[in-house]
C-alpha positions in Angstrom: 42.7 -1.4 -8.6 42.9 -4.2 -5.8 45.1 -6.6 -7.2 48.5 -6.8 -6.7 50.8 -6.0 -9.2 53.0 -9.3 -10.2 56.0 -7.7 -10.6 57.5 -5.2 -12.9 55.3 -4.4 -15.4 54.0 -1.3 -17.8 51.3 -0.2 -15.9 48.1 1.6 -17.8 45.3 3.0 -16.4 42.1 3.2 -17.1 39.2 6.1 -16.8 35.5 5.7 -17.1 35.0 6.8 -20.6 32.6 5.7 -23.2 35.0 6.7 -25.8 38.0 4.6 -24.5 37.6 1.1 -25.9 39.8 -0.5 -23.6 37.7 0.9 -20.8 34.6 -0.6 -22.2 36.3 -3.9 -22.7 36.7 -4.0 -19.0 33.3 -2.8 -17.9 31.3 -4.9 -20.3 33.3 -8.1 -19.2 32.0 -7.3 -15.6 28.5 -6.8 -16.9 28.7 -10.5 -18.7 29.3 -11.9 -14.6 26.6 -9.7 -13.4 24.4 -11.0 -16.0 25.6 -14.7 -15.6 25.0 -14.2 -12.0 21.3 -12.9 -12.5 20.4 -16.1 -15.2 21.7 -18.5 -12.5 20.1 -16.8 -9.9 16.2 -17.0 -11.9 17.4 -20.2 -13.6 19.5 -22.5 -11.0 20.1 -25.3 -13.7 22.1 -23.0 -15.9 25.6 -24.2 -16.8 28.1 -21.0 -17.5 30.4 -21.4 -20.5 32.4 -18.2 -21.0 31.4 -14.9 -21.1 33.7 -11.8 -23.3 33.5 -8.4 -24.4 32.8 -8.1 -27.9 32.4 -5.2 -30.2 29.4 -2.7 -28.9 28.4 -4.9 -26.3 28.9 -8.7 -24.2 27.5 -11.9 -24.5 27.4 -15.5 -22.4 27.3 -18.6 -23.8 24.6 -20.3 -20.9 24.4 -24.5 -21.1 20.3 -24.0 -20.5 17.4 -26.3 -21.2 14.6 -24.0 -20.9 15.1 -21.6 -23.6 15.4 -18.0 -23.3 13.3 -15.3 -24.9 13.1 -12.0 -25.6 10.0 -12.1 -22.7 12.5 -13.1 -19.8 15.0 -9.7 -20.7 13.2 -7.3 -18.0 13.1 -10.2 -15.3 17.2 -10.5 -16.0 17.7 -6.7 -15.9 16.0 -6.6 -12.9 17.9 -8.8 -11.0 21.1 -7.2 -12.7 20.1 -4.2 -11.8 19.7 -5.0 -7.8 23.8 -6.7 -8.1 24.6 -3.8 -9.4 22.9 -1.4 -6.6 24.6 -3.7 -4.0 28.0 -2.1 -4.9 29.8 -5.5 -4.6 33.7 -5.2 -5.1 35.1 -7.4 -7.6 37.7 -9.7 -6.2 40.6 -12.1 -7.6 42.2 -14.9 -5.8 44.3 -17.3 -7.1 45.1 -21.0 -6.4 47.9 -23.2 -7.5 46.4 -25.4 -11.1 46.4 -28.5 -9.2 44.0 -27.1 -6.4 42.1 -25.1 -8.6 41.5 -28.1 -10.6 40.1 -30.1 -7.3 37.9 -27.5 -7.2 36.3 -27.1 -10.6 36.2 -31.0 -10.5 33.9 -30.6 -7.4 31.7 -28.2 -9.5 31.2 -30.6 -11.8 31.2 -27.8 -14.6 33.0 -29.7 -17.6 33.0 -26.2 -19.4 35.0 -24.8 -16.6 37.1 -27.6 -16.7 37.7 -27.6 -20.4 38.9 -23.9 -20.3 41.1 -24.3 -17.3 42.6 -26.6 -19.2 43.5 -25.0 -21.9 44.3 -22.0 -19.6 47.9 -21.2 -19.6 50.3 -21.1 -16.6 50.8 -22.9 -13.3 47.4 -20.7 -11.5 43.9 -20.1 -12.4 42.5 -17.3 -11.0 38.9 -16.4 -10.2 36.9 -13.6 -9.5 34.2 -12.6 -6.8 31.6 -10.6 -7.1 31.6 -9.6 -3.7 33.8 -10.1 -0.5 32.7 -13.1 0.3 34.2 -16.2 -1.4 31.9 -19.4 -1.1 29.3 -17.4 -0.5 29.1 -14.3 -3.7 29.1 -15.3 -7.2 32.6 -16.5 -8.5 33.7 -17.2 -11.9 36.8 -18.9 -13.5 38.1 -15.8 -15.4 41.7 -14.0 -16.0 39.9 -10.6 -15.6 41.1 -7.5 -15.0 37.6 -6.1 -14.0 36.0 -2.6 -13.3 36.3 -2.3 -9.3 32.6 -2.7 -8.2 28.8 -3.4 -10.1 28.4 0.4 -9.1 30.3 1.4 -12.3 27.8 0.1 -14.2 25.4 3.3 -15.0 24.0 2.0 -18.1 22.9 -1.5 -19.5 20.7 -3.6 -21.8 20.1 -7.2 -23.2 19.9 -7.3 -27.0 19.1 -10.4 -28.1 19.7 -14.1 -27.3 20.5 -16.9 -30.0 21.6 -19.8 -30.7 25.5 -21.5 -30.6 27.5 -24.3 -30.2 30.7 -24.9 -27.7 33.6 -24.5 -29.3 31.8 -24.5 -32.9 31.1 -27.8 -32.6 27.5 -28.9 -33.9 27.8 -32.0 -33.2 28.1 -30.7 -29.3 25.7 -29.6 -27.0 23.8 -27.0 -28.4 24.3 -23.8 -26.0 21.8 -20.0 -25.7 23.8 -17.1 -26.9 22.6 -14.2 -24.8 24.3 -10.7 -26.0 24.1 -7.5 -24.0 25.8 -4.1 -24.2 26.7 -1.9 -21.1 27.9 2.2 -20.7 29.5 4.4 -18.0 26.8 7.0 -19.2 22.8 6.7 -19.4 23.1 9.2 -22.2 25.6 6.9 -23.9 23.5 3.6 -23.9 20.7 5.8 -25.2 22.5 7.1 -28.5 23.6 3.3 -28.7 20.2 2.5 -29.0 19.1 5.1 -31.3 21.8 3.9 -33.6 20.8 0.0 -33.3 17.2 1.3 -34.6 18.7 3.2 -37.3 20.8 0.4 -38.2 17.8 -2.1 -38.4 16.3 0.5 -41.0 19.9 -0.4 -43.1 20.4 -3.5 -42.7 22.3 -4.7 -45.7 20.0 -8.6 -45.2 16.5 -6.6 -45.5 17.7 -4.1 -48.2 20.0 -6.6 -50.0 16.3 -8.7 -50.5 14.3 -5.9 -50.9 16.4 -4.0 -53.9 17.1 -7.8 -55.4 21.1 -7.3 -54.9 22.4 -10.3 -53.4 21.0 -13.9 -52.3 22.0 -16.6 -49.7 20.1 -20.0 -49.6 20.4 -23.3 -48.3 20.5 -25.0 -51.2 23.8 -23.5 -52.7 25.1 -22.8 -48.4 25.0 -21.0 -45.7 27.6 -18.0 -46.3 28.2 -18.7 -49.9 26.7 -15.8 -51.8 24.8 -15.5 -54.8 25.1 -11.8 -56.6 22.2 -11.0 -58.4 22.1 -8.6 -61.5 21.5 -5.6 -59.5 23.6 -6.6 -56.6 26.9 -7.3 -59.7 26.5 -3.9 -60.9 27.5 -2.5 -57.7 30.5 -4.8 -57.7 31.0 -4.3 -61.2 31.1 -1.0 -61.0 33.4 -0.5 -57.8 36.1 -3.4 -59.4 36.0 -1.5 -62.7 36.8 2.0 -60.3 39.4 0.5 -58.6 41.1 -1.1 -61.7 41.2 2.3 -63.4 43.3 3.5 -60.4 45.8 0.5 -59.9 46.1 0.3 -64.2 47.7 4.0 -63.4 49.7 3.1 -60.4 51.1 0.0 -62.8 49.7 -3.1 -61.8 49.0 -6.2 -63.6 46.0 -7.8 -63.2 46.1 -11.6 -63.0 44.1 -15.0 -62.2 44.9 -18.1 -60.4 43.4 -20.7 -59.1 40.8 -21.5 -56.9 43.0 -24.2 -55.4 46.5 -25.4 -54.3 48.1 -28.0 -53.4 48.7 -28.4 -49.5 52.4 -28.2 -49.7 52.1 -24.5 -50.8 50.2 -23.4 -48.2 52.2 -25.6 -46.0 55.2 -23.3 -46.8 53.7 -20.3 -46.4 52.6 -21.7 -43.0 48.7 -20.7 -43.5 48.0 -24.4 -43.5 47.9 -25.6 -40.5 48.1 -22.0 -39.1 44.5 -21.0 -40.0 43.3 -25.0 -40.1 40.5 -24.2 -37.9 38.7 -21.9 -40.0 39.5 -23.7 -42.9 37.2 -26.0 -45.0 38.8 -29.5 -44.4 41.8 -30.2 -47.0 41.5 -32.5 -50.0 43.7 -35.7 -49.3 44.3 -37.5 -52.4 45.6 -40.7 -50.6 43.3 -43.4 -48.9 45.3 -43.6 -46.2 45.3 -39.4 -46.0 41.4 -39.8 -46.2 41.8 -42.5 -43.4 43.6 -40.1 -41.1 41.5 -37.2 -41.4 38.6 -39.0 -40.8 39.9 -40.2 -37.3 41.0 -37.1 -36.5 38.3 -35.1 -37.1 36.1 -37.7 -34.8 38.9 -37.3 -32.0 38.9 -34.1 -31.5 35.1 -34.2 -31.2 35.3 -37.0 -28.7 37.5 -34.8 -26.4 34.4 -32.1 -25.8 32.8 -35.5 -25.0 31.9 -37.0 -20.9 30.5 -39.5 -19.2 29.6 -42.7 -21.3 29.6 -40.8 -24.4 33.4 -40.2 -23.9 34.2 -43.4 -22.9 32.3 -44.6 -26.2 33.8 -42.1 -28.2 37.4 -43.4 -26.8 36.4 -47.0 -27.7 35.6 -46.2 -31.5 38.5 -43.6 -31.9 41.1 -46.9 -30.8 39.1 -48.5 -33.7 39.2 -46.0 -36.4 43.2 -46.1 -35.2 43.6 -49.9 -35.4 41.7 -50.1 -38.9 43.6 -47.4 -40.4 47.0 -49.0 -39.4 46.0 -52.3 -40.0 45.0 -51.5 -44.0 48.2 -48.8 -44.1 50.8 -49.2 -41.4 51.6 -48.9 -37.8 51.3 -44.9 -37.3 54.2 -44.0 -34.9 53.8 -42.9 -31.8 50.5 -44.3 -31.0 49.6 -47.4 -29.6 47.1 -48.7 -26.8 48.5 -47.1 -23.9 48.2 -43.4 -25.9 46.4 -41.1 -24.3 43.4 -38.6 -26.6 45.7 -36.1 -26.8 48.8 -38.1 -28.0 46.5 -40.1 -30.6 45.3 -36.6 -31.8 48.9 -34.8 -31.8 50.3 -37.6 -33.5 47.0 -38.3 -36.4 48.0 -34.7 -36.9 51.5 -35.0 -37.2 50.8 -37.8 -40.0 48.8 -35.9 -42.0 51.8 -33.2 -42.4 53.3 -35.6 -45.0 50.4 -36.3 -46.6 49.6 -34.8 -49.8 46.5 -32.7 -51.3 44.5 -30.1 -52.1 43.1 -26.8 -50.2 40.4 -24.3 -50.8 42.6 -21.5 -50.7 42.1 -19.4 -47.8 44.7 -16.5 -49.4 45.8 -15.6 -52.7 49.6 -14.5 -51.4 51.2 -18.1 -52.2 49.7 -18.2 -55.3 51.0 -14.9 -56.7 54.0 -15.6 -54.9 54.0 -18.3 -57.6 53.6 -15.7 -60.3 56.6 -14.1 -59.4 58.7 -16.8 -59.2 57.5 -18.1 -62.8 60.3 -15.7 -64.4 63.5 -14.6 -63.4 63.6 -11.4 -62.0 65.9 -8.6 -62.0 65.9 -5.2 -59.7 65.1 -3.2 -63.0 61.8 -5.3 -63.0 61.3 -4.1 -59.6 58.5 -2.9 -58.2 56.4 -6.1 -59.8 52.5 -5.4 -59.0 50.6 -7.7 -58.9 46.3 -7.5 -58.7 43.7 -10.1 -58.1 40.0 -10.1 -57.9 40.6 -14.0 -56.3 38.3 -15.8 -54.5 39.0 -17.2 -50.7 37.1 -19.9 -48.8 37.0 -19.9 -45.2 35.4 -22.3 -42.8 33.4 -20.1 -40.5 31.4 -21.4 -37.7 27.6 -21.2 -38.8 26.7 -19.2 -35.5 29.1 -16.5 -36.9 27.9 -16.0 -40.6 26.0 -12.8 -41.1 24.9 -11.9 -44.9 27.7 -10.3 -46.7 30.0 -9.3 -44.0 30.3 -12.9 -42.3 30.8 -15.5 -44.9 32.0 -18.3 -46.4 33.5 -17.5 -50.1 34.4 -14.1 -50.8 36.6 -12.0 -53.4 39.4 -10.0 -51.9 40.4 -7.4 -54.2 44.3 -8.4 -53.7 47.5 -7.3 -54.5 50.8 -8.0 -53.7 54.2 -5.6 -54.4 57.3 -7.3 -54.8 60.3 -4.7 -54.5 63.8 -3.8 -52.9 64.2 -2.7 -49.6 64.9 1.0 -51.0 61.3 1.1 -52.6 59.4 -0.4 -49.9 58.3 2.8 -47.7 57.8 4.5 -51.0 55.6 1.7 -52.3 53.6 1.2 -48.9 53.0 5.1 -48.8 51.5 4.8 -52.3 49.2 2.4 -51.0 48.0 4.1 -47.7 47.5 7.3 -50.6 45.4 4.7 -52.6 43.2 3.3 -49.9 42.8 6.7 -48.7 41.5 7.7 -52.0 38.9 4.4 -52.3 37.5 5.4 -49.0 37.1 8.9 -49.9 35.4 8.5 -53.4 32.9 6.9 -51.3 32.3 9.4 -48.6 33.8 7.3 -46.0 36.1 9.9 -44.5 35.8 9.3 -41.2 38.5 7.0 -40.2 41.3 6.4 -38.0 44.7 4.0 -38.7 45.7 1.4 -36.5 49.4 -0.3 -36.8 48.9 -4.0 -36.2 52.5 -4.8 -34.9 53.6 -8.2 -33.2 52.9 -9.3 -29.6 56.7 -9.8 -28.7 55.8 -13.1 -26.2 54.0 -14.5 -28.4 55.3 -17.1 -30.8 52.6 -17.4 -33.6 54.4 -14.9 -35.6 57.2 -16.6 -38.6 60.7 -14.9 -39.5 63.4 -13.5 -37.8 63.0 -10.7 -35.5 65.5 -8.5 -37.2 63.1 -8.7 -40.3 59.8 -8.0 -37.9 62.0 -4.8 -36.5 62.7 -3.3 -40.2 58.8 -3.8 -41.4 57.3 -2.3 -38.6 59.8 0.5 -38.4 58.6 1.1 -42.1 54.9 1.2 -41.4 56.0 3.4 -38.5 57.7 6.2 -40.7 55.0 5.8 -43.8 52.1 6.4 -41.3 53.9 9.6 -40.2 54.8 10.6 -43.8 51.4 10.1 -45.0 50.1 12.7 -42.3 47.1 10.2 -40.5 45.8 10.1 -37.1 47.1 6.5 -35.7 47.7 4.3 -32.8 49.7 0.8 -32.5 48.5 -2.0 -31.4 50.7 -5.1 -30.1 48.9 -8.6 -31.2 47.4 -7.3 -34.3 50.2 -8.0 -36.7 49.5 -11.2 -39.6 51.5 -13.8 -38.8 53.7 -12.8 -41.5 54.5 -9.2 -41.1 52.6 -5.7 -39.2 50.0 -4.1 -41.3 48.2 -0.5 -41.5 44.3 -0.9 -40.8 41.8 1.2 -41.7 39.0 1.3 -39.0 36.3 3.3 -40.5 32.9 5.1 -39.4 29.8 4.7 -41.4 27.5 7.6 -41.1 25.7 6.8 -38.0 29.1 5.9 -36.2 29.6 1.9 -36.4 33.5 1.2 -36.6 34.2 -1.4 -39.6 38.2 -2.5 -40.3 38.1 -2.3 -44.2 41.8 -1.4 -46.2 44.6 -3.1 -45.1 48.5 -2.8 -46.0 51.0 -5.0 -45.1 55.0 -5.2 -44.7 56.1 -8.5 -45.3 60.0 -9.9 -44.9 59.0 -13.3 -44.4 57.0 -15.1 -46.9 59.8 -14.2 -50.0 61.9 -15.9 -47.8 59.9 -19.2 -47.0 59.4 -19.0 -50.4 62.9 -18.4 -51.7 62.1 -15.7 -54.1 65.0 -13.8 -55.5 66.2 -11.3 -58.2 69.1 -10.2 -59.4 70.9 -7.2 -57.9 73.2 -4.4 -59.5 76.1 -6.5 -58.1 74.6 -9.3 -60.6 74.2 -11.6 -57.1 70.5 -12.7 -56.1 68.7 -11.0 -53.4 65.1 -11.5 -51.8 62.9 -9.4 -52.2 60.5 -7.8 -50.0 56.8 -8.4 -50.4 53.8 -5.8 -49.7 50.5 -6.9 -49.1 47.5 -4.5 -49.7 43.1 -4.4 -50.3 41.7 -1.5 -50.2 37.9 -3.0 -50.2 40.0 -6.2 -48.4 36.4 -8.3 -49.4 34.0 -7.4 -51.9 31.4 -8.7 -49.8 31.7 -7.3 -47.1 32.5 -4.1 -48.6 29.2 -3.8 -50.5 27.5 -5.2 -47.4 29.3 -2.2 -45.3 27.8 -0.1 -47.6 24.6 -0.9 -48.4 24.3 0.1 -44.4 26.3 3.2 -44.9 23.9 4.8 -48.4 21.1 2.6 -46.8 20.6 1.3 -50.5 21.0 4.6 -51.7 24.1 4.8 -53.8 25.4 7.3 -55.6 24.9 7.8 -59.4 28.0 5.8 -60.1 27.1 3.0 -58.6 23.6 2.8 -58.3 22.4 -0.5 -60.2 19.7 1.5 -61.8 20.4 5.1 -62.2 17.6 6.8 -64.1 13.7 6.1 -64.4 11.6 7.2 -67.3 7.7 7.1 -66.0 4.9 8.3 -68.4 1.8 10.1 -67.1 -0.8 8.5 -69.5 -0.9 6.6 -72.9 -0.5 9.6 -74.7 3.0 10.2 -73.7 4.4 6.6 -74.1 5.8 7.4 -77.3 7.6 10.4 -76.9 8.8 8.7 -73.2 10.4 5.3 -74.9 11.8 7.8 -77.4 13.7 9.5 -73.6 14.3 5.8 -72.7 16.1 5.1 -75.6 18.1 8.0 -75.6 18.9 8.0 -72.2 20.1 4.0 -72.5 21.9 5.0 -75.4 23.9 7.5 -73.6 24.8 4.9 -71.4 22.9 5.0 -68.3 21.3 1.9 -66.5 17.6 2.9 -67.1 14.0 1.2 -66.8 11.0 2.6 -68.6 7.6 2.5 -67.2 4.7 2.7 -69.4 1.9 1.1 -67.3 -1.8 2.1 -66.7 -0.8 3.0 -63.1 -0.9 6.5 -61.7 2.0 9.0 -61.9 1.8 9.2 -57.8 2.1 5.6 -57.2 4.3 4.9 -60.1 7.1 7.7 -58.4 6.5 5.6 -54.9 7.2 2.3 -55.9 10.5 3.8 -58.5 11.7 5.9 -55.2 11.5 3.1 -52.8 13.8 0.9 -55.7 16.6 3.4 -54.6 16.3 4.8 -58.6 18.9 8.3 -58.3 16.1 10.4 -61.2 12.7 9.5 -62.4 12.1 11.3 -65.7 8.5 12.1 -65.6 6.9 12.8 -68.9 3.3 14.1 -69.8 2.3 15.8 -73.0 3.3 19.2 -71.8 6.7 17.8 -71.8 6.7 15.9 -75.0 5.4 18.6 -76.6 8.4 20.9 -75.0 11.0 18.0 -75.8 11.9 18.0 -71.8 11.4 15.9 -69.0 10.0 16.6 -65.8 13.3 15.9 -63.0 12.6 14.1 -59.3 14.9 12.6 -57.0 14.2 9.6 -54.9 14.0 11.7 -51.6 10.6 12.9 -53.4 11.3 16.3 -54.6 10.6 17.9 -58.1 13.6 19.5 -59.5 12.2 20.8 -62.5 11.8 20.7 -66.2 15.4 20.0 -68.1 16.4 19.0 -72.0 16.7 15.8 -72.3 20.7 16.4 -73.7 21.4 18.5 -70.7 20.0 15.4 -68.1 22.4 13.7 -69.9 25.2 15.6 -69.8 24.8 16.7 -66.3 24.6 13.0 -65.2 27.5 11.9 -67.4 29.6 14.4 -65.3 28.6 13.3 -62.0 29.3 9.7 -62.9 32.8 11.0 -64.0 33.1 13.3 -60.8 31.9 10.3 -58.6 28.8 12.4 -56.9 30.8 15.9 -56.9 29.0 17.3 -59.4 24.8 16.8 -59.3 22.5 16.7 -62.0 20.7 19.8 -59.5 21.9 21.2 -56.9 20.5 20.3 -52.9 
């Protein structure tokens, strides 16, 4: 509310609402200074990194040798907690780049300096917590900030790991403290609550415990391996989904787990997402060569001191070895600075030729479409893809199935004219609408990533980026959802619905997407023939309603808490005897029921009914048949859930039927009644 405006400007404002997620944005990156302040203040020697909002909370990446614990917390709040009382403004001043540089120089801070660096514009600004500059806390930061600490009703420190600057692990190993702050008591409080409810889900524990996934270190960290349990669940959902698109008339396909770089090159997802992409495949020596050095420059620059000027020395080797076995490299020689030698190995490597991991199916289905010539009565073509994607993430960031490595995106890409694209985008908001809400996820809101107009990261023309976001525009209306637009969150390709959903104890995940895309057909050159027999391009339409089937069963293993419903439950039906008496008549009810179809186990052993129930509810089994001799004698079985409650005696043939229809209704329709 202090600063001055620059100019002219669209001017929002913001309230203090816990429900506004701008609003917490702000507050929470004003609880990361007060926290950074408090560390410094208990731990002098700390070095400050950079300190964001994230998602439900804040964290600060801290250059620290003594490491932090969960024991030093309460002494960190406390000292938060007397900033906070002080009601200290916060206040921005600017200074030309050149003095502010002087300055952070004089700190000695080469974190600071590394992101005022790579700060854009001819200022940096910094921010006071307090009135008194020199004195108060500053930071390097581009703000905007709440207007004092007093806004701050409500805070807490979570947790504190490990990371690395940058992602780099050969750098200097940095403490990762997170923290989450409210403008309500009562708000932090039902954060809390949920945190503890969602420790009770967590996909990690529940994924071990029910034997549905595994992660190890021998096969990686984020590359997953589904166990039989765990590939039932995705079996089952693929198989749903495929149903639906085989209606909608899609053709399912398969390509390639890799491409050569010049594909993705044209698509412009190499080197747009290089950093978070495994390293390409070079098949030259003098493209290995290359890659090499570059790799070890661009560590050297997070280098200082005599390690930097080391690092220098053997980067003007690698250089001079490389040209020496395969030619001068232009535009590099000994009077090139880092950043030259670095643009330029990069430059190089542009016309070098190789192989990627692919990082997204589009190109290669773009390649499926262009195998035939088309005509516009072949349009719409459909195309579907269970494909697997590889991304390089930073190990810091991997999280059990919804950070990772390798996953399978449930993909498909429309090819049509510009007279069937709203029609085919609203068919595809109708069908991730209808995926969601199979699966009880029905809380949801949709948010239309359009393009940040001064930014140029985004490809085409901006005539094409006007018509695809118009048409996301009018299909979001037709198709009657809540939804907001948001500048910046546009692919680089072309705007896209998102669908932010709530799990049943209120965490927000982004799962279906849906696309518009102008752009790539035409990188691509893709054409068909028109009614006026001349070749037009045609526009492309990007869509995944799970968008990865990782994360997707990860999302809800949290959301059932490993309870799924009958349809997708890995095992759906138990038969248990009460003594040896029974067994025979009870494999009989296993057989039966296995022959109906039904994923069943049978369990014949010398333990207890009582114990044998706990141990089958707490594997998440929907029914466990119980069967004694009053039941073989009656040809029945005895009916319990896994939330413990006897539902009665029941035919065997009406179990059966009752549970075939609720498979087929997809829960609707019970086996009994709750």
């Amino acid at each position: 509310m202090r600063r001055p405006l620059p100019g002219d400007c669209e001017l929002s404002v913001l309230t203090a609402r816990d429900d506004d997620v701008d609003s917490l944005d702000v507050l929470r990156h004003s609880a990361a200074h007060i926290m950074a302040e408090a560390i410094c203040k208990l731990f002098p020697e700390a070095l400050l990194v950079y300190g964001p909002p994230v998602e439900n909370g804040f964290y600060y990446d801290i250059d620290l040798t003594q490491s932090l614990t969960p024991d030093d917390f309460s002494r960190i709040e406390e000292e938060m907690l007397r900033i906070i009382k002080s009601k200290r403004p916060f206040c921005r001043y600017e200074l030309p780049r050149e003095e502010g540089m002087v300055k952070l120089r004089d700190e000695a801070s080469r974190y600071k300096i590394d992101n005022a660096e790579r700060a854009e514009g001819s200022s940096l600004s910094f921010y006071v917590t307090g009135e008194n500059r020199g004195e108060d806390f500053e930071d390097l930061c581009r703000g905007p900030h709440i207007p004092s600490t007093e806004w701050v009703k409500a805070f807490k420190i979570k947790q504190v790991s490990r990371s690395f600057y940058r992602g780099d692990v050969n750098d200097q190993p940095l403490q990762r403290v997170y923290g989450t702050a409210f403008f309500k008591k009562s708000s932090l409080k039902e954060h809390l609550e949920q945190l503890e409810e969602a420790k009770k889900r967590d996909h990690r524990v529940l994924g071990k415990t029910l034997k549905l996934f595994s992660i190890n270190d021998q096969v990686g960290s984020g590359l997953v391996l589904w166990l039989p349990k765990g590939s039932v669940v995705r079996t089952q959902l693929q198989n749903y989904l495929t149903e639906e698109m085989v209606k909608l008339g899609y053709d399912i396909i398969y390509t390639p787990h890799i491409g050569q770089l010049g594909l993705y090159r044209c698509s412009g997802h190499y080197p747009y997402y290089e950093d978070s992409q495994f390293p390409a495949m070079f098949e030259t020596d003098r493209g290995k060569a290359i890659q090499s050095t570059l790799q070890f420059a661009r560590r050297v620059k997070n280098m200082s001191g005599d390690e930097l000027a080391q690092g220098l020395s053997a980067v003007s080797s690698m250089v001079s070895a490389a040209c020496e076995a395969f030619g001068a490299i232009d535009g590099i020689d000994s009077n090139s600075s880092l950043d030259e030698t670095i643009d330029r190995l990069h430059a190089e490597l542009a016309t070098e030729q190789g192989y990627l991991l692919k990082p997204m199916n589009c190109p290669h289905h773009i390649q499926v479409y262009a195998a035939e010539h088309r005509s516009y009565r072949d349009l719409p073509i459909r195309l579907a893809e269970y494909g697997g994607v590889y991304r390089y993430e930073q190990s810091g960031e991997i999280s059990g199935l919804t950070r990772v490595r390798g996953f399978t995106q449930d993909d498909a890409h429309i090819f049509c004219t510009n007279e069937q694209l709203v029609n085919e985008l609203l068919t595809t908001v109708r069908l991730t609408r209808t995926v969601l809400e199979t699966l009880g996820m029905t809380d949801y809101r949709v948010r239309l990533g359009m393009r940040d107009r001064d930014s140029d990261k985004y490809v085409g023309s901006p005539e094409n980026w006007d018509k695809a976001e118009e048409a996301i525009r009018i299909v979001a209306k037709e198709s009657g959802v809540d939804f907001t637009e948001e500048a910046g969150e546009a692919a680089f390709y072309g705007p896209k619905i998102d669908f932010v959903v709530k799990d049943c104890i209120g965490r927000s995940w982004q799962l279906g997407t849906v696309q518009a895309d102008y752009n790539l057909p035409e990188r691509f050159k893709l054409s068909y023939v028109g009614r006026d027999n001349k070749p037009h391009t045609p526009i492309m339409v990007h869509r995944a309603p799970f968008g990865s089937m990782e994360r997707f069963v990860g999302i809800l293993i949290e959301h059932f808490a490993g309870a799924f419903p009958l349809w997708l439950s890995p095992v759906q039906v138990a038969v248990a005897t009460v003594s040896e008496k029974s067994a025979e008549y009870g494999r009989g009810v296993f057989e039966q029921v296995k022959s109906a179809g039904l994923r069943a186990v049978f369990d014949c052993g010398d333990e207890k009914i009582g114990p044998k129930k706990h141990r089958l509810r707490a594997d998440k089994i929907n029914y466990i048949l119980v069967v004694g001799e009053k039941e073989a004698a009656e040809g029945a079985v005895n009916i319990n859930d896994r939330d413990g409650r006897s539902l009665g005696n029941m035919q065997i043939d009406e179990f059966i039927a009752h549970c075939k229809e609720e498979i087929a209704t997809k829960g609707k329709c019970p086996v009994v009644e709750t």
